[in-house]
N, CA, C and O of each residue as an XYZ file, in Angstrom:
864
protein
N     164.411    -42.576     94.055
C     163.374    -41.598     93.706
C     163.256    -40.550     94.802
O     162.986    -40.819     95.973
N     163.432    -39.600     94.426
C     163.067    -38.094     95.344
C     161.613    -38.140     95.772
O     160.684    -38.488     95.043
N     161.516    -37.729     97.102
C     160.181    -37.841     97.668
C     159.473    -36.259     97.330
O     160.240    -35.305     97.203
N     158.232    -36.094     97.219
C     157.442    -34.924     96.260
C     157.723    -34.216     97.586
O     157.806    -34.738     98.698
N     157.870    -32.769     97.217
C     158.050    -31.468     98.154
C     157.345    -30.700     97.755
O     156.783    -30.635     96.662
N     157.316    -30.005     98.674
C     156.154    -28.589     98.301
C     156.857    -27.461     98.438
O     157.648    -27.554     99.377
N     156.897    -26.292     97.809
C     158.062    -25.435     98.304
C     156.686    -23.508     97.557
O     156.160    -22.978     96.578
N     156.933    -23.399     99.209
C     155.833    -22.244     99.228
C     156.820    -20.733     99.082
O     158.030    -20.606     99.269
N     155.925    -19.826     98.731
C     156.486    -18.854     98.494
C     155.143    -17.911     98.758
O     154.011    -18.388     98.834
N     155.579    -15.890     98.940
C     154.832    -15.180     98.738
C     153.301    -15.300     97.691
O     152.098    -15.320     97.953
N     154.134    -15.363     96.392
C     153.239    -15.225     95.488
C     152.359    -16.588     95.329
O     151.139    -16.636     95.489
N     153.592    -18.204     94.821
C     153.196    -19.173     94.649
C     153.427    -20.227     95.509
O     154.270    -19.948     96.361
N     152.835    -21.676     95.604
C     153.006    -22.340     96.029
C     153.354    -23.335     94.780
O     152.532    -23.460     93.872
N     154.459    -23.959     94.764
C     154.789    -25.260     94.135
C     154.337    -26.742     94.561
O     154.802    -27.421     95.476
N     153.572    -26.984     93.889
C     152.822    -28.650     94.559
C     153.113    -29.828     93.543
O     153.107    -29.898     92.314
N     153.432    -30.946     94.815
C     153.886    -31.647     93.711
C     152.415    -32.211     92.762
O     151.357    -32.554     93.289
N     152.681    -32.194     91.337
C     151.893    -32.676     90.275
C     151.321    -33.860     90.838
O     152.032    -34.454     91.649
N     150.017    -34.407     90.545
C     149.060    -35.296     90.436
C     148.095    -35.500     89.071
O     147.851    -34.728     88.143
N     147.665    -36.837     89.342
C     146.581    -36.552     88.550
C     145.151    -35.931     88.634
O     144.238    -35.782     87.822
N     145.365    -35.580     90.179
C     144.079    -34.838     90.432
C     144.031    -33.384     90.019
O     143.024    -32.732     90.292
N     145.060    -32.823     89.373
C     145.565    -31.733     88.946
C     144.914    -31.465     87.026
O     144.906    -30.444     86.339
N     144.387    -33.089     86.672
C     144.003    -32.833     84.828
C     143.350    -31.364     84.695
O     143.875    -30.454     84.055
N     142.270    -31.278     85.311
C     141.133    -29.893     84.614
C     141.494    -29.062     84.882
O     141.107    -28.127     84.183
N     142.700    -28.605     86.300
C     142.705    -26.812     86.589
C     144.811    -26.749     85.685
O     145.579    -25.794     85.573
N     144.934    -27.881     85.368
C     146.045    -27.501     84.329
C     145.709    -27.453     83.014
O     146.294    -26.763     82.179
N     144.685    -28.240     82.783
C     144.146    -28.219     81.409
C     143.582    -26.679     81.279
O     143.856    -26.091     80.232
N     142.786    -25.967     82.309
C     142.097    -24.732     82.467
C     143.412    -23.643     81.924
O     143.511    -22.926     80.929
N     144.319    -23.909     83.077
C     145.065    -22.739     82.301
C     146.281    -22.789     80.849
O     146.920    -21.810     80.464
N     146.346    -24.153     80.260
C     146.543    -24.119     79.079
C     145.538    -23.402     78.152
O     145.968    -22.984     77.077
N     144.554    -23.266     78.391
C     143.473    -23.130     77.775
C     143.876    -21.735     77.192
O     143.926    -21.415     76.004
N     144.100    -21.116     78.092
C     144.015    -19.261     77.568
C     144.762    -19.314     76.523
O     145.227    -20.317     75.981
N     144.903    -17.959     76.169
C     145.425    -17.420     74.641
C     146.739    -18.316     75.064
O     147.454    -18.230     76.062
N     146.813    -19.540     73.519
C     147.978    -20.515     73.127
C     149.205    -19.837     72.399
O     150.012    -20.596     71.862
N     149.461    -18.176     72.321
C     149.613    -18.030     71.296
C     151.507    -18.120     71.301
O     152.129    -18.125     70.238
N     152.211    -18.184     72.679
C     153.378    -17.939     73.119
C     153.652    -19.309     73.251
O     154.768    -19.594     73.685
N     152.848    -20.258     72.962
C     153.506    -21.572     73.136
C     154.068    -22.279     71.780
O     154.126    -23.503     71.905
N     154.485    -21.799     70.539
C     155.065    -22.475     69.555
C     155.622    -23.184     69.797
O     155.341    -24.325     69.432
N     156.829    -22.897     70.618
C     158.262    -23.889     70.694
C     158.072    -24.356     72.043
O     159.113    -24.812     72.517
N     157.165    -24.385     72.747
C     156.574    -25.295     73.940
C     156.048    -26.322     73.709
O     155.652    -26.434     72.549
N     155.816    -27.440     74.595
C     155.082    -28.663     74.218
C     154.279    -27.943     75.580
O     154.697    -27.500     76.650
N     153.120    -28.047     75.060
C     152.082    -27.696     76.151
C     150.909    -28.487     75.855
O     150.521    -28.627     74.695
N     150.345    -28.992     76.808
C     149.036    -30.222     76.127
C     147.965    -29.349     75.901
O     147.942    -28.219     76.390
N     146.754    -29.964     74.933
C     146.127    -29.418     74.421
C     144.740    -30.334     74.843
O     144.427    -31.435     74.390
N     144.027    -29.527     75.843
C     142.833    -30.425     76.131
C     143.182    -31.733     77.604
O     144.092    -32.016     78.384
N     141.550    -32.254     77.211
C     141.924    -33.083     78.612
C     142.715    -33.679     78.736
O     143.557    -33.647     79.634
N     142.575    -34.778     77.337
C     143.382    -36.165     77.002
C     145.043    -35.941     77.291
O     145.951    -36.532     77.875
N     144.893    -35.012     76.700
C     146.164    -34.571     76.751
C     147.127    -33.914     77.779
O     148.348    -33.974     77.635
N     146.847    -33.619     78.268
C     146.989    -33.212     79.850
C     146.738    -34.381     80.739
O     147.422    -34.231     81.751
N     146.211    -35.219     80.776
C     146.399    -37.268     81.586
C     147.315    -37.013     81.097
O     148.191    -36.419     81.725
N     147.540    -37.490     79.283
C     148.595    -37.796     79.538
C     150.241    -37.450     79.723
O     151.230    -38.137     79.978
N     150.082    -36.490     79.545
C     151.379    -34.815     80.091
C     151.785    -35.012     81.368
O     152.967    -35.146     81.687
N     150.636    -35.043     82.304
C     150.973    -35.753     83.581
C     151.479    -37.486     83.650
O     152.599    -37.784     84.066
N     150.646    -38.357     83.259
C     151.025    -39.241     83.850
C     152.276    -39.676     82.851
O     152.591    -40.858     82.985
N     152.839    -39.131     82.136
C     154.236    -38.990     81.621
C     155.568    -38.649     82.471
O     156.672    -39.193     82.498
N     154.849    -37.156     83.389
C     155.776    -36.539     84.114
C     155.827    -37.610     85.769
O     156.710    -37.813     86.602
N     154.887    -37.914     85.670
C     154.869    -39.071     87.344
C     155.859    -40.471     86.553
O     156.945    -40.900     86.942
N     155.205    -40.847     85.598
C     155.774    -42.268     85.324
C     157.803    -41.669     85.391
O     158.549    -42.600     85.697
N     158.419    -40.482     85.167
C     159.833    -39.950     84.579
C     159.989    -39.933     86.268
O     160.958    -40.504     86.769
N     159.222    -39.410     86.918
C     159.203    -39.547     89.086
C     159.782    -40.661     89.461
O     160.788    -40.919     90.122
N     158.774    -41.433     88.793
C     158.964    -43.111     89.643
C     160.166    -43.425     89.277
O     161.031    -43.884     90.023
N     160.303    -43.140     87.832
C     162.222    -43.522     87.882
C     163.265    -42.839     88.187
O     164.445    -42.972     87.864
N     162.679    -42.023     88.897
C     164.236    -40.730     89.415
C     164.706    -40.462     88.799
O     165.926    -40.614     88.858
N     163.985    -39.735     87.516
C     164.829    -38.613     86.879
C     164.561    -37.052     86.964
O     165.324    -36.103     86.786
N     162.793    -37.129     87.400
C     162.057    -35.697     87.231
C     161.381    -35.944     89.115
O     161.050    -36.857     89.871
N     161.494    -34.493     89.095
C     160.486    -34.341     90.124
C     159.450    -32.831     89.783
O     159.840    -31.686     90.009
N     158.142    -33.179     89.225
C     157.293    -32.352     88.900
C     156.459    -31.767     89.731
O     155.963    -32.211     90.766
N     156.279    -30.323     89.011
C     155.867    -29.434     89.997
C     154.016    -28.948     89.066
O     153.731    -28.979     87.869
N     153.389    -28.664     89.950
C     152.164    -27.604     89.189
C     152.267    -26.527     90.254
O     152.252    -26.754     91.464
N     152.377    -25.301     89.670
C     152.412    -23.583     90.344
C     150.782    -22.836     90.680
O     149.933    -22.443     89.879
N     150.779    -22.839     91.937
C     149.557    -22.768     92.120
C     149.521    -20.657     93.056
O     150.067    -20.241     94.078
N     148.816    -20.108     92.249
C     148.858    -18.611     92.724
C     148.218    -18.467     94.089
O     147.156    -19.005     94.403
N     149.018    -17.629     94.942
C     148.271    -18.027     96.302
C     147.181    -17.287     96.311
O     146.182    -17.742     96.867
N     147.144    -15.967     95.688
C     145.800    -14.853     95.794
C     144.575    -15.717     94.937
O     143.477    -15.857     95.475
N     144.724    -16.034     94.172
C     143.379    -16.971     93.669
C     143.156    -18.315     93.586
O     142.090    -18.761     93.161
N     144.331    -19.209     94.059
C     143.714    -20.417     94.368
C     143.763    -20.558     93.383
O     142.577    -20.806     93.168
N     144.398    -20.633     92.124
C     144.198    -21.292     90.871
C     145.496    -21.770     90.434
O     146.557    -21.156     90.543
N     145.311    -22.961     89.913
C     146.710    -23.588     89.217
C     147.268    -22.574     87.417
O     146.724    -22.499     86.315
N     148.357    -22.084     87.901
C     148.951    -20.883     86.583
C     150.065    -21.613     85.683
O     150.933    -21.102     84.975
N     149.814    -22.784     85.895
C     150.796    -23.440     85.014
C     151.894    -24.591     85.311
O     151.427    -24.925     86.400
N     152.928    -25.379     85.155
C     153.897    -26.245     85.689
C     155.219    -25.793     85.200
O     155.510    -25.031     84.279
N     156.260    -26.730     86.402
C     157.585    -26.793     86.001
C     157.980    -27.511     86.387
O     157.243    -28.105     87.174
N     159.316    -28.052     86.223
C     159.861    -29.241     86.990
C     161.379    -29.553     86.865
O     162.021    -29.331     85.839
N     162.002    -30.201     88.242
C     163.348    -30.628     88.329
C     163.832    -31.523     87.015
O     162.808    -32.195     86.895
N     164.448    -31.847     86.263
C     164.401    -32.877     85.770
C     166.127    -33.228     85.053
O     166.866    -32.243     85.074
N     166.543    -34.120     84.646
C     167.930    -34.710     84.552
C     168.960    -34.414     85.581
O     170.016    -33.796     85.451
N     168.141    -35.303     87.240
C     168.427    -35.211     88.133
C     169.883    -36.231     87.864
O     169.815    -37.253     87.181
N     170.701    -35.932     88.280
C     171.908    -36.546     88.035
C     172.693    -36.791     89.898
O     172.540    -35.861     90.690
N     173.525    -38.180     90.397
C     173.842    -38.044     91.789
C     175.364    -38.788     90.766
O     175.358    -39.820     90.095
N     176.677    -37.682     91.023
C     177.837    -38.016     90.270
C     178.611    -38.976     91.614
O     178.531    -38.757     92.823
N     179.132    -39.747     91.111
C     179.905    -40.873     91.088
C     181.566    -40.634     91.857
O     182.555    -40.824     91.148
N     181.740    -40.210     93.339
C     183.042    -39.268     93.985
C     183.884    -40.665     94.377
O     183.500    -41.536     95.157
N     185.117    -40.637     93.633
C     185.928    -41.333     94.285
C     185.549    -41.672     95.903
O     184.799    -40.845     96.421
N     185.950    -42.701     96.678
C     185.759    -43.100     97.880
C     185.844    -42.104     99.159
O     185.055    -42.331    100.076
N     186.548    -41.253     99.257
C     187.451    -40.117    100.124
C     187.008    -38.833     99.859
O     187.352    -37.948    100.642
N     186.002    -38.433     98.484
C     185.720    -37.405     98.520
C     184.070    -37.479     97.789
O     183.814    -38.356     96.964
N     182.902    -36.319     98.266
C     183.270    -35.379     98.956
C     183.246    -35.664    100.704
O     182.452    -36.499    101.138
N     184.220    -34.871    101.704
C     183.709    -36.177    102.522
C     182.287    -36.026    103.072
O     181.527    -35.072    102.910
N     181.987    -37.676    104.067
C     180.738    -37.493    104.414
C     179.545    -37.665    103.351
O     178.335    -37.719    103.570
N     180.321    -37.743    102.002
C     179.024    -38.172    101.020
C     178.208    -39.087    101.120
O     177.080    -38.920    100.656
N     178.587    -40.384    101.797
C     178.009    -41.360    101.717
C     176.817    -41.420    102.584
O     175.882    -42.205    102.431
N     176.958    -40.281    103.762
C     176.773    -40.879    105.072
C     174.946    -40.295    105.014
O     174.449    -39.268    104.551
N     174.256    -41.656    105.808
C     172.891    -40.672    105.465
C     172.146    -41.341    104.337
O     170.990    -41.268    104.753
N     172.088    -41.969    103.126
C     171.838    -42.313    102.453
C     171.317    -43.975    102.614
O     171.899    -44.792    103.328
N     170.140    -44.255    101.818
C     169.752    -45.225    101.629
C     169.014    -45.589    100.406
O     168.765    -44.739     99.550
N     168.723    -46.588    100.314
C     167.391    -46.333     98.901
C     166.189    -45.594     99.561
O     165.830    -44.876     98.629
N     165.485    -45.372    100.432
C     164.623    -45.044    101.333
C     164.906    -43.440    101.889
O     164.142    -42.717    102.528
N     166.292    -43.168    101.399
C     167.293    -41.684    101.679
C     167.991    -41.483    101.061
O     169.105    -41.149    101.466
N     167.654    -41.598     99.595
C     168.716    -41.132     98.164
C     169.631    -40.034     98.528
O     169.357    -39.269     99.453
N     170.683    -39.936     97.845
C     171.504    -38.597     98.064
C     170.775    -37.592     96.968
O     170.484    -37.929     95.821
N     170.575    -36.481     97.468
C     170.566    -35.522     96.582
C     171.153    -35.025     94.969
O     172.359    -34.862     94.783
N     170.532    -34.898     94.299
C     171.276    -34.640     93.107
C     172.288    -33.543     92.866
O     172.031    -32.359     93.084
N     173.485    -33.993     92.394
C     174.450    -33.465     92.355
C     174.741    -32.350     91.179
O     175.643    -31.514     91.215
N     173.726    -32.533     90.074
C     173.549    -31.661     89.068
C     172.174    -31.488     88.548
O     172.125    -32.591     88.003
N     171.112    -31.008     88.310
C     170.060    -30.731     87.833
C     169.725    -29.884     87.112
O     170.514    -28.969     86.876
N     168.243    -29.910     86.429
C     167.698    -29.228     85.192
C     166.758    -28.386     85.738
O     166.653    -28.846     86.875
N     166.269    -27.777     85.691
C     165.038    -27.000     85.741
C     164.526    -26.437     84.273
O     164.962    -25.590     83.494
N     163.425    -27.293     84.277
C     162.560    -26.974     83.001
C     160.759    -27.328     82.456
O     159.785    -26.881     83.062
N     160.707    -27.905     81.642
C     159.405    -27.998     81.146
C     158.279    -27.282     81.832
O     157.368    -27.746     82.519
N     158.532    -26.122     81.512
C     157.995    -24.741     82.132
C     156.930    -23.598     81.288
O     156.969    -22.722     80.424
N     156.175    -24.156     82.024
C     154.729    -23.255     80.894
C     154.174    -22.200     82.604
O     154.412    -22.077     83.806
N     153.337    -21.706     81.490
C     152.126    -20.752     82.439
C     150.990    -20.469     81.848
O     151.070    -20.362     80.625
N     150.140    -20.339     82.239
C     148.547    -19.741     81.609
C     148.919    -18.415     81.596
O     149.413    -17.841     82.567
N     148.646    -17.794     80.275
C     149.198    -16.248     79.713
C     148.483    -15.260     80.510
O     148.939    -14.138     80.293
N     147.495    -15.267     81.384
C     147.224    -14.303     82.439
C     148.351    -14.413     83.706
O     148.471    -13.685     84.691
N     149.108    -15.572     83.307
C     150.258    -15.268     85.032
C     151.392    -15.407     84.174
O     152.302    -16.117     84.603
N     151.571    -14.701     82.679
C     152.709    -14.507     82.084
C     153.504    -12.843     81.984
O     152.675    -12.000     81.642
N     154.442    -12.459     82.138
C     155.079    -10.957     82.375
C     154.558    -10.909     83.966
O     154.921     -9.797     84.350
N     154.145    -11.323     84.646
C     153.774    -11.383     85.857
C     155.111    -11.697     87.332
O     155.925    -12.518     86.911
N     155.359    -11.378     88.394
C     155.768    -12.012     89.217
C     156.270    -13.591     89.331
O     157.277    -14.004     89.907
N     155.140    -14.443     88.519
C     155.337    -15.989     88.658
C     156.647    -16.386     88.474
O     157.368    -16.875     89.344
N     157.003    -16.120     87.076
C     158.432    -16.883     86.886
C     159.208    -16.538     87.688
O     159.426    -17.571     88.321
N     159.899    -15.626     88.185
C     160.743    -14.726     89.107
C     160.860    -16.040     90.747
O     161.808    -16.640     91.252
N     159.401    -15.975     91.061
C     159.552    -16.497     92.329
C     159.579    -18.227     92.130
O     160.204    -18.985     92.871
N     158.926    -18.559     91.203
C     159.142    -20.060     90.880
C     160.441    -20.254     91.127
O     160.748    -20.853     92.158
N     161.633    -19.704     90.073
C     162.896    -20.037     89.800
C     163.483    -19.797     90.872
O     164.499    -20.445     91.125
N     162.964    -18.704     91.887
C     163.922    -18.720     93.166
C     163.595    -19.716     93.823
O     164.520    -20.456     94.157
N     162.292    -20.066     94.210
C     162.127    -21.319     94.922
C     162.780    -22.448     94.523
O     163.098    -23.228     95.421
N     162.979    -22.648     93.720
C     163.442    -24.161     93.177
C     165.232    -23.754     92.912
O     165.939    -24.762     92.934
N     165.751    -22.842     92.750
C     166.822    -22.691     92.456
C     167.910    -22.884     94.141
O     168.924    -23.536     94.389
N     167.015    -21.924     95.000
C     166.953    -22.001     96.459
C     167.050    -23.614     97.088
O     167.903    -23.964     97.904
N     166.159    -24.358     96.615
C     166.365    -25.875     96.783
C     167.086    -26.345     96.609
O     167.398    -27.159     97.477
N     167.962    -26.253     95.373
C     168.482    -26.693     94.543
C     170.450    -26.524     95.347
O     171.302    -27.395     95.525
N     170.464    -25.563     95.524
C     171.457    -24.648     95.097
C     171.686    -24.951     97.520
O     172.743    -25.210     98.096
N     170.808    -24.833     97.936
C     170.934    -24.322     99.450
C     170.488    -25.779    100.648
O     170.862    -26.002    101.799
N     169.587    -26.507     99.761
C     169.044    -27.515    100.157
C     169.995    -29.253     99.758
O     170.483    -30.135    100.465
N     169.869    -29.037     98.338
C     170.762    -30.298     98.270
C     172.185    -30.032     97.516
O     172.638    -30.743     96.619
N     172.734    -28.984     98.005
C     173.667    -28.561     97.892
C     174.590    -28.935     96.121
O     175.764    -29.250     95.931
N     173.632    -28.758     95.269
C     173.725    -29.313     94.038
C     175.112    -28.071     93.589
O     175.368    -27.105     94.308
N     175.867    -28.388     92.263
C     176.763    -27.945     91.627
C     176.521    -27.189     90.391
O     177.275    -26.274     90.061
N     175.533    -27.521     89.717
C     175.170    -26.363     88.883
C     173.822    -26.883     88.362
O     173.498    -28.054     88.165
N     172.988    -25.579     88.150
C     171.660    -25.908     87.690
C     171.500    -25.740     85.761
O     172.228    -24.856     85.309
N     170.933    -26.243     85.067
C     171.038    -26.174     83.873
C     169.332    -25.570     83.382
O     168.208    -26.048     83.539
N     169.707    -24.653     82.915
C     167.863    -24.187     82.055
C     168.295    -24.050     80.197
O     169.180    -23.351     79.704
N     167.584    -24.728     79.677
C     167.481    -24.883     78.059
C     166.296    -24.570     77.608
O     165.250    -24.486     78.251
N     166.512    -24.361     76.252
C     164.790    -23.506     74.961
C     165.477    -23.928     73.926
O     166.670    -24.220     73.850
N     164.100    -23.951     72.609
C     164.369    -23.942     71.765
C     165.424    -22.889     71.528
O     165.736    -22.200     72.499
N     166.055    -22.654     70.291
C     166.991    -22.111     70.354
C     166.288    -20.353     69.879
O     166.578    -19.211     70.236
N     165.289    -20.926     68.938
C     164.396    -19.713     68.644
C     163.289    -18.951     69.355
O     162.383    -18.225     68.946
N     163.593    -19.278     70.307
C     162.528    -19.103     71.807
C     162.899    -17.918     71.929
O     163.706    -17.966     72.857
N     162.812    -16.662     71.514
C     163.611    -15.606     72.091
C     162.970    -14.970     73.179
O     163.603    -14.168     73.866
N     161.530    -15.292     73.464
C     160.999    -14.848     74.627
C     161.606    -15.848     75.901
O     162.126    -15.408     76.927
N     161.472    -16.808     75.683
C     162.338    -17.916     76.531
C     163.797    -17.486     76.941
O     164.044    -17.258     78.125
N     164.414    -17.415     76.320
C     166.099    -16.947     76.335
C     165.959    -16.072     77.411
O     166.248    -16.317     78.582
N     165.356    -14.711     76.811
C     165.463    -13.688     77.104
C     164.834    -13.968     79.326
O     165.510    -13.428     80.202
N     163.920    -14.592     79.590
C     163.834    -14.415     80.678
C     164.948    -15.846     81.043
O     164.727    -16.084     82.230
N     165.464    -16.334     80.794
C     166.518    -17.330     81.650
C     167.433    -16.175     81.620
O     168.132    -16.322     82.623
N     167.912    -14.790     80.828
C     168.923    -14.393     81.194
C     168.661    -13.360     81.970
O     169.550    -12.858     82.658
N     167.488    -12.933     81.968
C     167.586    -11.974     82.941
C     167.450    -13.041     84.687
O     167.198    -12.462     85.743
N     167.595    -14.031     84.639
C     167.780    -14.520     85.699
C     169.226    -14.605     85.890
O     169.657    -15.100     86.931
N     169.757    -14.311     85.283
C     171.490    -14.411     85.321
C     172.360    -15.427     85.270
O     173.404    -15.493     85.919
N     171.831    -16.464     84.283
C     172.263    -17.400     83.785
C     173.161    -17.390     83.154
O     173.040    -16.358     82.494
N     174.516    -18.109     82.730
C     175.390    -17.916     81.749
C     175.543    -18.875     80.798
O     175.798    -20.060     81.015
N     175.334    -18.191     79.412
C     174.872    -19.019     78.053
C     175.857    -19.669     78.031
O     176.831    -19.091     78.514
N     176.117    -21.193     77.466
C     177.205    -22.036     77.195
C     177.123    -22.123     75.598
O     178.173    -22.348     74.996
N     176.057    -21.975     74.955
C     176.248    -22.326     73.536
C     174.734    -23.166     72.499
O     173.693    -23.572     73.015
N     174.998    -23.205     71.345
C     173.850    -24.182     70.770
C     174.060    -25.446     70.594
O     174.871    -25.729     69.713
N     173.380    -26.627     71.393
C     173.407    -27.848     70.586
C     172.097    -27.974     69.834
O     170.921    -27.991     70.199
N     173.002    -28.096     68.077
C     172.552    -28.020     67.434
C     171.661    -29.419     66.752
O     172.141    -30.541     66.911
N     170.681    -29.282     66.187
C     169.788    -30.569     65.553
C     169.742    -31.561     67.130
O     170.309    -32.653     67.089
N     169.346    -31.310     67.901
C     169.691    -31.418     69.112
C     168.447    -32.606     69.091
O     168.801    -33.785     69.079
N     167.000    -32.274     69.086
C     165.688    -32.912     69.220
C     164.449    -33.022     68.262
O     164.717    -32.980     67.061
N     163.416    -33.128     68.542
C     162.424    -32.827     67.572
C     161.862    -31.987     68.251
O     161.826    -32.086     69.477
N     161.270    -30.921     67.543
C     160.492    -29.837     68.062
C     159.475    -29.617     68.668
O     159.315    -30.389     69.614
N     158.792    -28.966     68.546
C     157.161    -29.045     69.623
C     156.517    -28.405     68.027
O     155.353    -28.794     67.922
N     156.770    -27.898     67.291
C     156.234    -27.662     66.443
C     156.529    -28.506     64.912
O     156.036    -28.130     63.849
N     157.492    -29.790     65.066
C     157.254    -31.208     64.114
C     158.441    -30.886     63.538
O     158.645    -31.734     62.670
N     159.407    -30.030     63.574
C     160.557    -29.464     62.946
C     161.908    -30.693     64.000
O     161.786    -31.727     64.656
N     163.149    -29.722     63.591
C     164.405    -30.445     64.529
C     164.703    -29.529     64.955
O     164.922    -28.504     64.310
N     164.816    -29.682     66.458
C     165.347    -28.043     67.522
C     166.548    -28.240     67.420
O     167.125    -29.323     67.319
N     167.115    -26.873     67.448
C     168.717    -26.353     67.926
C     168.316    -25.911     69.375
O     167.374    -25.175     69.669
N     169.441    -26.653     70.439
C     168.746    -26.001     71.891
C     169.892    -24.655     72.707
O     171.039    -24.796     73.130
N     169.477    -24.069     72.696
C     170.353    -23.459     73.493
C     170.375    -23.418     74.919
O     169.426    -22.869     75.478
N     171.259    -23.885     75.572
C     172.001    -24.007     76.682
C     172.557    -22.915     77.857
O     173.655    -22.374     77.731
N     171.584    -22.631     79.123
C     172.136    -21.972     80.180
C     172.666    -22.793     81.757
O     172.450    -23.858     82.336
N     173.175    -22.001     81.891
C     173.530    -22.516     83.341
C     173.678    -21.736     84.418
O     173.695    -20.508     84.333
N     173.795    -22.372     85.504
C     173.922    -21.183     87.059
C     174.965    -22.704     87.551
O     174.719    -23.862     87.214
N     175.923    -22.316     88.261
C     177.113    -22.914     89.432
C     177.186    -22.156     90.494
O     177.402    -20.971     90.747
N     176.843    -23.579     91.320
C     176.999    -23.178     92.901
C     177.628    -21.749     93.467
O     177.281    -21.324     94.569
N     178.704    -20.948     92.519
C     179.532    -19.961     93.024
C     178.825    -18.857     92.882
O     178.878    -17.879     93.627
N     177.867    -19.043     91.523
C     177.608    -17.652     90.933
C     176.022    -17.327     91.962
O     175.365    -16.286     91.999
N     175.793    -18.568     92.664
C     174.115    -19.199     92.983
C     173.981    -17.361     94.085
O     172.988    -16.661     93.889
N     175.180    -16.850     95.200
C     174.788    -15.889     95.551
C     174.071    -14.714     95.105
O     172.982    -14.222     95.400
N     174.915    -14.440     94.382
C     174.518    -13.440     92.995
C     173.168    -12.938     92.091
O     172.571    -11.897     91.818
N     173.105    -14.238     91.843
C     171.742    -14.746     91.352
C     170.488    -14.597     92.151
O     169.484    -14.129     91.613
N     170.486    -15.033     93.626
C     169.797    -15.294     94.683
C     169.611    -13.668     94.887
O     168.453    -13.291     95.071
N     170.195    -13.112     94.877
C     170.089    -11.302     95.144
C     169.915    -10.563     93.997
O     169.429     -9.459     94.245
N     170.117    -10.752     92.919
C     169.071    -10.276     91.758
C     167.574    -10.464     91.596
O     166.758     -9.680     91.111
N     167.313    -12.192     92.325
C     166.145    -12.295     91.738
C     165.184    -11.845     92.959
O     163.993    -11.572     92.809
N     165.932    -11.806     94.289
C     165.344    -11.179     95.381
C     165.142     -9.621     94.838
O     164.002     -9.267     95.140
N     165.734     -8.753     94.260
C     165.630     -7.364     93.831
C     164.536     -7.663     92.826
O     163.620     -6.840     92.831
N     164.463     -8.379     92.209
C     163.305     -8.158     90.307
C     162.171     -8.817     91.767
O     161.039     -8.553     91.362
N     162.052     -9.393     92.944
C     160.670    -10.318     93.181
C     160.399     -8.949     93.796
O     159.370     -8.451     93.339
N     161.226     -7.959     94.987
C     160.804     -7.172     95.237
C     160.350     -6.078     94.736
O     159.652     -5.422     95.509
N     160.566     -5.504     93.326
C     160.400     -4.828     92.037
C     158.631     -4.725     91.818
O     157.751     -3.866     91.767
N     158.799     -6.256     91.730
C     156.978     -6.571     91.407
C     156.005     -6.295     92.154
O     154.888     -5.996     91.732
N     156.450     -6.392     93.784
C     155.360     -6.360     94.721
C     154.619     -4.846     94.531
O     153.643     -4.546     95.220
């Protein structure tokens, strides 16, 4: 299990999720719902326990490491995101070298491939700065910190507001898997599929530094 990090930025601070977090995430679900169709976003208190203690119980087994985005100018929680289908791949003995070294159960190796997703906001910190610097922070981690191989971001497939900002992050589409899940709206999703690799991670890192400086 990955130990919770905090990863600060200009605009936001990323904290790791709690349950002391129910009412000021429940608060900003609250605002206009109207962009969340193809989101699973909880609805109310109950629901938000249990949204969280879903995303801690997926922690304890090392697959997710969850985040709540907290705006630094007002002190208010604007929504969550999180690491998740943390993957540590399996290197023949000899490579990569030095993989082994360092590691314990107590000092997991870093994940070797990861997700970044289940990503909402309260619609007053939406078209805003937020997403921009979230994704660098965590991509920055990701990509510079545990020296991961490629990051993966997915949406419904009909998400076109969704799509549309994973690509202006400069993601490269792989395709639809189709009848893929069940929906957030009781249907069967087709998901469509982005990605970023370690090579392209420069690139990326200097676009989204240009769109964060754009906003200020």
């Amino acid at each position: 299990m990955l130990k919770p990090v905090t990863l600060r930025g200009h605009l936001v601070c990323l904290e790791p999720m709690t349950l002391d977090h129910v009412h000021d995430l429940c608060e900003a679900a609250s605002e206009d719902r109207s962009t969340y169709r193809y989101t699973n976003v909880p609805d109310g208190l109950e629901e938000t326990e249990r949204y969280i203690e879903g995303a801690l119980k997926a922690h304890s087994e090392g697959s997710v490491l969850p985040f709540v985005v907290r705006h630094n100018d007002t002190g208010r929680i604007v929504g969550t995101t999180r690491f998740l289908d943390l993957e540590v791949f399996t290197w023949p003995p000899s490579w990569p070298p030095g993989a082994s070294k360092g590691t314990s159960p107590a000092n997991p190796p870093p994940p070797t491939v990861a997700e970044i997703g289940s990503t909402w906001y309260a619609a007053s910190a939406q078209r805003t700065g937020v997403n921009t610097e979230c994704k660098l922070l965590m991509l920055a981690h990701a990509f510079d910190l545990w020296q991961t191989i490629r990051v993966t971001l997915k949406t419904d497939a009909r998400n076109v507001r969704s799509r549309s900002a994973i690509q202006r992050l400069g993601a490269t589409f792989e395709g639809v898997r189709r009848a893929h899940v069940p929906a957030s709206d009781g249907g069967i999703r087709d998901t469509a599929y982005y990605s970023i690799v370690a090579s392209e991670w420069p690139d990326v890192h200097k676009n989204l530094l240009q769109k964060k400086q754009q906003r200020r």
